[in-house]
N, C-alpha and C positions, 0 to 999 in steps of 0.2 A: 785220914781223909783230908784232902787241902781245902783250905778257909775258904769259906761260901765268900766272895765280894759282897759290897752293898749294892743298895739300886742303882739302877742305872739307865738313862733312855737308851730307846733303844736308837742309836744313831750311829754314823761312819766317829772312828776316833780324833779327825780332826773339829767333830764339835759340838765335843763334850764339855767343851768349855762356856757355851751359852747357855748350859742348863739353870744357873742363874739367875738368867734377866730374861725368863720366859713369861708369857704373856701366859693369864690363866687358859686362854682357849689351845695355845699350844701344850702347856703342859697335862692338860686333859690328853689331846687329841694326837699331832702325829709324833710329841714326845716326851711321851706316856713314859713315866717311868717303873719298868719290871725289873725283876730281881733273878741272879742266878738259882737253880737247883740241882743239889746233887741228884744223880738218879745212879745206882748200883746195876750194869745188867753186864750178863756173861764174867764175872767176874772184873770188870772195869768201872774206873766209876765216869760217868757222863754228864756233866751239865745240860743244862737244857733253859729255855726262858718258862719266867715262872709272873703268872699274875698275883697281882697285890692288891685289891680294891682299896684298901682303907692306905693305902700308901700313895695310890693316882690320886685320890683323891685330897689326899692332905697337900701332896705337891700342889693341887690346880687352890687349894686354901691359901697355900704361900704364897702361891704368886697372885692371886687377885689383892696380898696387903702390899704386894711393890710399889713402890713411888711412880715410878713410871706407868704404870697401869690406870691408877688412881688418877693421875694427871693429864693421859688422855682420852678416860671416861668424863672428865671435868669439861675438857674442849668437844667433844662427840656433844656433851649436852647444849653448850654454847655455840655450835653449829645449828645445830635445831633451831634455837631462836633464832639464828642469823635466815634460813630459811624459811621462816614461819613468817619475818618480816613483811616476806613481799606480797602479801596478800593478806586474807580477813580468815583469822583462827582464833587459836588458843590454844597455849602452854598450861598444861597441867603439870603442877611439881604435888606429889603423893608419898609419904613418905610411911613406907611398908607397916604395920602393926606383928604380922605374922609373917614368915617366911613364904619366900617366891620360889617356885619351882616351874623352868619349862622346858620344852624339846624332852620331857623324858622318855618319847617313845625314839626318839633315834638311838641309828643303834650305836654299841658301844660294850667292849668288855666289860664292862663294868656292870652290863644289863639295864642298867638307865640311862641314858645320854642326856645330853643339857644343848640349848641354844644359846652359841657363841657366835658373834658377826665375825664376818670376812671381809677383809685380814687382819683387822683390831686385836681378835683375838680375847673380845669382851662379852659380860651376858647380856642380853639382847631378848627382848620382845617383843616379837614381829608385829607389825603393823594390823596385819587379816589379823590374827590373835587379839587384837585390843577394842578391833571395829566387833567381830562376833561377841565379845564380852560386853562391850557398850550396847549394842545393839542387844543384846537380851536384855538387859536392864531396861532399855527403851521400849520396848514390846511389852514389859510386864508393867511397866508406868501406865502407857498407855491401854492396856486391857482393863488396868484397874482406874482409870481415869484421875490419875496424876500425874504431878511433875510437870504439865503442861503441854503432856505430849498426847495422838490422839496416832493412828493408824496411817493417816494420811500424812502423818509429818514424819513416822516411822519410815514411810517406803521414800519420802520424797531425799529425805539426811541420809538413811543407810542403800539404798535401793530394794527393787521388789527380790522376796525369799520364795521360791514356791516351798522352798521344804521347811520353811518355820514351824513349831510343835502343832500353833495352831491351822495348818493350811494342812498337814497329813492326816492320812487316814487310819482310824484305829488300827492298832496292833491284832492279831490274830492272838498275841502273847498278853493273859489277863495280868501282869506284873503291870503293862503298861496301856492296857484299853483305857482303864478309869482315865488315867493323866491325860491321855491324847483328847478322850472323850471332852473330857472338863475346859483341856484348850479351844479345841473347837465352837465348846457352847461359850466362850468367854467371846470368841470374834463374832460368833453369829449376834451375839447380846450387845457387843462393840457398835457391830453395822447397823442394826435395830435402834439404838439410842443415839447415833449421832446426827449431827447436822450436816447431811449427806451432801443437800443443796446447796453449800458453803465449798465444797472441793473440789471447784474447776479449776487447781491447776494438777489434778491426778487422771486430766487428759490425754497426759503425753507417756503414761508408763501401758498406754494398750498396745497391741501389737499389732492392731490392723485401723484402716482408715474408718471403715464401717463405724467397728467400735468406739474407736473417737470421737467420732460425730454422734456417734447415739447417747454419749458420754454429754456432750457438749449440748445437747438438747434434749436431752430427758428429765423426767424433772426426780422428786424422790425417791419415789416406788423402781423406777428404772433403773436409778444408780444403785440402789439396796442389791436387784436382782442381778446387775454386772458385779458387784461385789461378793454376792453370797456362791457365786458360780466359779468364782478363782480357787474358793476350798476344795471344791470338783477337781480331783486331776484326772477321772474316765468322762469318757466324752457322755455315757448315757445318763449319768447322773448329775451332767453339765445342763440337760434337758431343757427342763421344767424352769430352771434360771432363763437360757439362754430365750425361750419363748417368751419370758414373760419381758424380755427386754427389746423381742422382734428382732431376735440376731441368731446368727449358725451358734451351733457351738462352738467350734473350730474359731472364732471372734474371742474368743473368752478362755483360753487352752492357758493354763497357769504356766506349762513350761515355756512357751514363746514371749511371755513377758520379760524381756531385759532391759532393766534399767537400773543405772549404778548406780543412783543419787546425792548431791552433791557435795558432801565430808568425806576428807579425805585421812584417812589415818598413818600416823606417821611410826615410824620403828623409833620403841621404849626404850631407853638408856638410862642407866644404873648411876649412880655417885653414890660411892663409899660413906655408911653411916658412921657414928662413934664405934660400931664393934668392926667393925669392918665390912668387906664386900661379901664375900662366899664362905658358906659354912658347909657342914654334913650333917645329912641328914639321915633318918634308918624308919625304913617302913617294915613291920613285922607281920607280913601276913599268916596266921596261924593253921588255915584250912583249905589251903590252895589244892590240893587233890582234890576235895569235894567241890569246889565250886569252878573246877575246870572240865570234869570228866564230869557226863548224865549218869547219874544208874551208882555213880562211887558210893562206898559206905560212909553213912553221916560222920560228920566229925566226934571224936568226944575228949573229954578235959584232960586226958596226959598227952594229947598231941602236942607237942614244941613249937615258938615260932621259927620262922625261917627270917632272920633279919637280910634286909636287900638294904645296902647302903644308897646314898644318893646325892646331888647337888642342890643347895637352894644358895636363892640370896637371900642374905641376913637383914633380920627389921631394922630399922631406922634406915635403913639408905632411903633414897631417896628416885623415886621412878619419875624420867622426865616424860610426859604423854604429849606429844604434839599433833595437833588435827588441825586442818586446813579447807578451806570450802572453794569450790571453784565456781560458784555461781551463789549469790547473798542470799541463803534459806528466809524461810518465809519467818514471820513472829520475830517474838525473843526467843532465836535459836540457842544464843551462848545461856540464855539462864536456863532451857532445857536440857541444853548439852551438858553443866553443871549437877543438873539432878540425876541425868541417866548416870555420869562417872561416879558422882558418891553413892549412887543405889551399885553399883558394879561394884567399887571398891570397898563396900560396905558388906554387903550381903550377899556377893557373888563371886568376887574373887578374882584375880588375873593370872593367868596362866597355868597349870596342872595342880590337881588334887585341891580343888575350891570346895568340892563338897566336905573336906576334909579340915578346913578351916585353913588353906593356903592361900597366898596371895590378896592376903586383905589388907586393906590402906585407908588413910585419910588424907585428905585433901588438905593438904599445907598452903597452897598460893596459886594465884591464878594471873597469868600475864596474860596480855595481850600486844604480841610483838610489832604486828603490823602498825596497830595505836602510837604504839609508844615511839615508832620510830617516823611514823606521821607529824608527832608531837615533837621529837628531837629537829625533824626539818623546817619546821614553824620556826622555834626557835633561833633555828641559823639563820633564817630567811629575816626575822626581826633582830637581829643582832648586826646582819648587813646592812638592813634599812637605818639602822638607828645609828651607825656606821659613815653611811653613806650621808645621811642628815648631819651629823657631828661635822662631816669633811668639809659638807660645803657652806657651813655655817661657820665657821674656819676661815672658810676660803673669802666668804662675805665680808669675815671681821675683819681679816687684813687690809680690806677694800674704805673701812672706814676711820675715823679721826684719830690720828697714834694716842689723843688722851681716854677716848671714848672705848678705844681697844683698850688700854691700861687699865681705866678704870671698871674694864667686864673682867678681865684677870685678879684683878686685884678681891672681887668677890667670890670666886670659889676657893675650891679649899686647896691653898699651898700648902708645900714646904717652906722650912726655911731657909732653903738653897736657892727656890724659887724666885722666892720675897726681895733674896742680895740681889740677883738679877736683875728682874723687875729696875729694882730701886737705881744699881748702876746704867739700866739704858733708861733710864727717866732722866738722870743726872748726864747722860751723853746727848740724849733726846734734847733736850730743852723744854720737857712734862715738869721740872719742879721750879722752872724760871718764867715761865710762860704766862698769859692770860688767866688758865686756869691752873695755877700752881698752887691754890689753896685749895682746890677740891682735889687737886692731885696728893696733897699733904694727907689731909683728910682720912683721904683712901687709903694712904697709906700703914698712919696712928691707927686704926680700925682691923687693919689685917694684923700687924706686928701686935699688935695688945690680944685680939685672938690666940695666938701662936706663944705669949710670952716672950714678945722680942723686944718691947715697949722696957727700956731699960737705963737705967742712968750710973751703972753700975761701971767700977771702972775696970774689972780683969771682962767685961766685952766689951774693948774699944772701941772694935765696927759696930753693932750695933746699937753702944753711947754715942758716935758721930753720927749714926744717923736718925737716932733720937733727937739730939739737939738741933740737928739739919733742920728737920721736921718743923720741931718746937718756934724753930727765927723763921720758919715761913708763914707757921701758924699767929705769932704775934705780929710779924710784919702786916699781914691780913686783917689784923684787931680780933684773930680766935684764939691766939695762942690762952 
C-alpha cells in the first residue's frame, strides 16, 4: 500500500507554502488542515480526504502562539482605546480566570465552531454578546436592589427588552413555570417599591404621544399601572393596567416599545496570557440519546461518553471590553457599569457554556480613554502656554540692560560651557569693566563656586584666569 501523506490544507499547490504564517481564524476555517485516506474498493486502492478534529484544532493552537498574531491582537486592542477616546466610556481589561468559549454554535466540521473577526483572523467577542451578558447582570442587580442600579436605569443604559425573563409569560413547561413565575413577581415587587415619581426621563421609551403625556402627568399609582401593564404582551390582560392609567391598551403594547438606550458595546479582543491564546477543550456528554429523543430508554452507568472536542481561550489572557455612551447616562453610570461587569464576569460568565463555569474573569483595570486623552490635551495646551510665556519673556530680556540680562543668566542653573560664555561676552561686552563690574564679578564667583569652577588650580588655566580676573575686580571694588 503507498505511504498515507501527512496533513495537509486543503489548498491549490501553489500555496501550500503559507501554511505556516496562518492566522488562527484561517487555520480553523478555509485552511483546515485534513489528511489523506486510504480507502480499498474494487480491488483498487483510493485516497479520499479524511477529517481530523484533534489535528484542526491543534493547527488553529499553533497558530494563535505566532508572533504575528499575538502582535496584531496587541494593536486590535490599542485601537479600542484609540476609539473609546473620542467620547465618554470605558475600557475594561478582565483578565480570564477560566477558559472562554464562543461561536460554538457555528457551523464547522469539527461540530463546534468558534468566533474569529474578519479578516484578522482572531478570537473575537461580539459586542450584542457582551451587552446581553452585562445587561443580565444588570437586571439581576437591579431586581435585587444593588449595585446602584434600579429598572429605570436598566431600560434607559441597555434599552427596553420585551422578552426579558421577567417581562415573559409562564412557561406551559413546569421545568420552567417556577423561574419565569419568580422573575415576574421579582419586577412586579421592583415596580411596588420604587420611587416611581422620581422617573421622568422613562418618558421617552413609550411608543405613543398619549402615553407620554400620561407618563409625564400622572403621578404614582399611574406610573406603577403603565409599568405593571408592559409585563402584559396580550392586549386583554393589558386591561385592567391600561384602565387604571385612562389609556387604550394598544398605549402600552410591550412589542411597540423601542428604545436602544445609551451604551454602546464595543467587540471583545483577546491578548495572549503567559500560557498562551487558544487551547482545546473536550466536552463529554454521556446521555445524549436520552436527552435528545422524548420516550428514549433512561440512560444507565455502562453507557460511554462521547468526547466532542472544542475551542476556548486560555485563562490569563486578557479580554479588552470597550463600551461607549452616546448621550451622558444619568447618576454614577461608570460605578454602576463597574458592578454590572464584575457580577457578569463573576457569576455569569462571557460567552458559551457559563453555566458550566466558562468565561469567567476579574477585573484587572479600568481606563478611561476619553479622560485620559482630555488630560494629555491640558497638558499640551499648558506646555504651549508656559512655552509661549518663556518666549516672550525672552523676548522682554533682550529688551533690557545687557548687565541686568547677565545678571538673570547668571542665576539659573548653567553649565560650564554656559558660564565660559557668559564670562567671554562680559569680557567683549564691557559687563566686567563697567559701572557695575563688581556686581557683575559677584555674579559671577556665585555661579562658578555653585558649579566647582571657583579654582586657583593650575592644570585649569581658563578657569584659574578667570578666577583671578574675578578676584582684581573684586579687590579693586574693596570685596575682594
Amino acid at each position: 500500500m503507498d505511504k498515507v501523506p501527512d496533513f495537509y490544507p486543503v489548498l491549490p499547490g501553489y500555496l501550500r507554502g503559507v501554511s505556516g504564517s496562518l492566522t488562527p481564524g484561517l487555520a480553523f476555517g478555509m485552511y483546515a488542515a485534513w489528511k489523506k485516506q486510504a480507502q480499498r474498493r474494487k480491488g483498487k486502492i483510493e485516497w479520499r480526504n479524511a477529517l481530523d478534529k484533534g489535528h484542526i484544532l491543534a493547527a488553529t493552537v499553533k497558530a494563535g502562539g505566532e508572533r504575528e498574531p499575538k502582535n496584531t491582537a496587541e494593536t486590535l486592542a490599542q485601537r479600542s482605546e484609540a476609539i473609546l477616546a473620542r467620547g465618554p466610556g470605558a475600557l475594561f481589561q478582565l483578565t480570564l480566570t477560566s477558559p472562554l468559549a464562543t461561536g460554538l454554535g457555528n457551523e464547522h466540521p469539527v461540530e463546534n465552531g468558534f468566533t474569529f473577526s474578519v479578516p484578522h483572523g482572531l478570537p473575537m467577542l461580539p459586542g450584542s454578546a457582551i451587552k446581553g451578558t452585562v445587561r443580565a447582570a444588570a437586571e439581576r442587580l437591579a431586581l435585587a436592589g444593588e449595585g446602584g442600579w434600579d429598572l429605570r436605569h436598566v431600560w434607559l443604559d441597555f434599552g427596553f427588552d420585551a422578552n426579558a425573563g421577567y417581562m415573559r409569560t409562564p412557561s406551559p413547561k413546569m421545568a420552567l413555570q417556577e423561574e419565569r413565575e419568580a422573575w415576574r413577581g421579582a419586577y412586579r415587587a421592583h415596580v411596588d417599591g420604587a420611587h416611581v415619581q422620581g422617573w421622568d426621563d422613562l418618558e421617552r421609551i413609550w411608543p405613543t404621544k398619549a402615553a407620554r403625556a400620561r407618563w409625564k402627568a400622572g403621578d404614582e399609582s399611574v406610573r406603577r399601572a403603565m409599568l405593571l401593564a408592559l409585563q402584559e404582551p396580550q392586549v386583554q390582560q393589558r386591561t385592567t393596567h391600561a384602565q387604571a392609567a385612562s389609556l387604550d391598551p394598544s398605549d402600552l403594547d410591550p412589542a411597540q416599545v423601542h428604545f436602544r438606550g445609551t451604551l454602546l458595546f464595543h467587540d471583545g479582543w483577546f491578548t495572549a496570557g503567559p500560557k498562551g491564546l487558544l487551547k482545546r477543550e473536550i466536552m463529554t456528554p454521556h446521555f445524549g440519546g436520552y436527552h435528545q429523543k422524548e420516550g428514549a430508554v433512561p440512560p444507565t452507568d455502562d453507557m460511554g461518553p462521547n468526547p466532542i472536542p472544542f475551542l476556548a481561550v486560555v485563562p490569563g489572557c486578557t479580554l479588552h471590553l470597550g463600551v461607549s455612551a452616546s448621550a451622558p447616562p444619568g447618576g454614577d453610570w461608570r460605578a454602576r457599569l463597574m458592578a454590572a461587569v464584575e457580577h457578569a464576569a463573576k457569576d455569569l460568565g462571557f460567552g458559551a457554556k457559563g453555566g458550566a463555569g466558562y468565561g469567567r474573569a476579574k477585573v484587572a483595570k479600568v481606563i478611561d480613554p476619553y479622560e485620559q486623552r482630555r488630560k494629555a490635551l491640558e497638558e499640551e495646551r499648558r506646555k504651549a502656554e508656559e512655552a509661549e510665556a518663556a518666549r516672550k519673556q525672552e523676548e522682554e530680556g533682550a529688551a533690557k540692560d545687557p548687565v541686568d540680562r547677565l545678571l538673570s543668566d547668571l542665576k539659573k542653573d548653567q553649565g560650564s560651557e554656559t558660564i565660559a560664555n557668559l564670562f567671554s561676552a562680559a569680557e567683549q561686552g564691557g559687563e566686567l569693566s563697567g559701572d557695575r563690574k563688581v556686581e557683575v564679578a559677584k555674579a559671577f564667583k556665585e555661579a562658578m563656586e555653585r558649579l566647582g569652577l571657583w579654582t586657583t588650580k593650575k592644570k585649569k588655566k581658563k578657569w584659574k584666569a578667570r578666577t583671578e580676573r574675578i578676584e582684581a575686580i573684586l579687590s579693586e571694588g574693596g570685596d575682594g
